[in-house]
C-alpha positions, 0 to 999 in steps of 0.5 A: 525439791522431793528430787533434791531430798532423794538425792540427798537421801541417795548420798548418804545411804552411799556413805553408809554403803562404802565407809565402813567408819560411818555408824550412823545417819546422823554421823554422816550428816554431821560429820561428813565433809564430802556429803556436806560439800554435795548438800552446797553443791545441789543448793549452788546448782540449783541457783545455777539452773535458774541463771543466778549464776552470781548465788551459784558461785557465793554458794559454792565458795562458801561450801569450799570453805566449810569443807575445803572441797570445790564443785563448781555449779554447773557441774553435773553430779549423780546420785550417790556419789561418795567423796571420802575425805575430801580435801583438795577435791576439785570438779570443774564447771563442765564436769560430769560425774555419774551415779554412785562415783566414788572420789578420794581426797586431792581429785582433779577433775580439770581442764586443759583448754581455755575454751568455753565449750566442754573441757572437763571429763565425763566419768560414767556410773561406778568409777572410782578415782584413788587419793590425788588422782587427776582426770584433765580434759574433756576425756571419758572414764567408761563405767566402772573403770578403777583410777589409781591413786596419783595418777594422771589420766589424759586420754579415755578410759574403757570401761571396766578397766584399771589405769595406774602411772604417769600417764595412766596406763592400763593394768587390770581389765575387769569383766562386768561380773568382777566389777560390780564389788567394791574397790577401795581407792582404785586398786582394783581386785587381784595382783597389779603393778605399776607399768613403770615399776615393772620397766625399772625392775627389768632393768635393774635385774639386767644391771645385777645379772651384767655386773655379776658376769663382769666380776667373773670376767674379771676374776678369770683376767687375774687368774690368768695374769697370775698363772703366766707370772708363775710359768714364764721366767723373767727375761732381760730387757735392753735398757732395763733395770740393772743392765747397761745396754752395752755389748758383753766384753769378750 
């Protein structure tokens, strides 16, 4: 029970580190659906622990309805996670989730498999998934590593390192210095963009430089038609208009 009050303890001194709208203790504890859904998901892995596997699930489903967040109970969650928003978060039976993690409204933490081994992924100290990101299969997100927001992820990710897209692909690495601050919803520090957008914008800017030479080709053709209109004479065609195709009389 005194682990349980630490952790408790752990989760909201997490809230109060990394949302600036929390004032107080009392607000976190009153007012935070993501600490709310931790509080059933501890009591429901407590159960859990003790085989009533049956009082886990009732636990957990009621905290989802309160909250409108599912951790399954036999997930394994650290200390000082932070779910901001909540919403839609889903973390599934073999998940684990390391200390001071930090999840955005609409994660998945799902499988892929329909075995009953470990099919769901392992998120080390630090990580922080961004609003709508999914994490599927049993697959490893290294210690401070940044997910972007609606991301897909399906293979690991080094730690330290930011991925973005669909599939995620790496954008920013980070040195374990640079990584220790804080990064809101898995931007990451400095100038990143999307691999994809960076592929689109290549080849947009080879369509506009295309286009623009073929309105100079173009441009040179009727100039050209032009200049031989005005230099050469018309010259009568046999069979052409006001002409008979007859031989001249003498």
């Amino acid at each position: 029970m005194l682990s349980m009050l630490e952790r408790t303890r752990r989760d909201i001194d997490a809230v109060l580190e990394r949302d600036p709208a929390a004032r107080t203790r009392w607000m976190v504890i009153l007012t935070y659906p993501g600490f709310h859904a931790l509080l059933f998901y501890r009591l429901g892995n407590l159960a859990w622990g003790h085989n009533w596997f049956l009082v886990g699930r009732i636990i957990s489903h009621i905290g989802r309805l309160f909250t409108g967040i599912e951790i399954h109970p036999g997930a394994t969650v650290g200390r000082g996670v932070f779910i901001d928003h909540g919403m839609g978060v889903v973390i599934g039976e073999t998940a684990e989730v390391g200390d001071n993690v930090t999840l955005y409204q609409g994660v998945t933490l799902g499988g892929t498999t329909l075995d009953k081994g470990k099919r769901h992924p392992t998120l080390e100290d630090n990580v922080i998934v961004g609003a709508g990101a999914k994490v599927l299969g049993p697959l490893k997100i290294g210690h401070d590593a940044r997910i972007g927001s609606n991301s897909v992820v399906v293979k690991d990710v080094p730690a330290g390192v930011t991925v973005v897209g669909i599939p995620a692909k790496a954008v920013h690495g980070k040195t374990k210095t640079e990584s220790t601050g804080f990064d809101a919803y898995g931007t990451g520090s400095g100038e990143q963009s999307d691999p994809v957008m960076h592929v689109m914008n290549s080849l947009l800017n080879r369509v506009q430089t295309m286009s623009a030479r073929i309105e100079v080709l173009e441009q040179q053709l009727t100039d050209r038609e032009i200049a031989v209109s005005i230099d050469e004479p018309d010259v009568p065609r046999l069979g052409g208009a006001g002409t008979t195709g007859q031989r001249p009389k003498p």
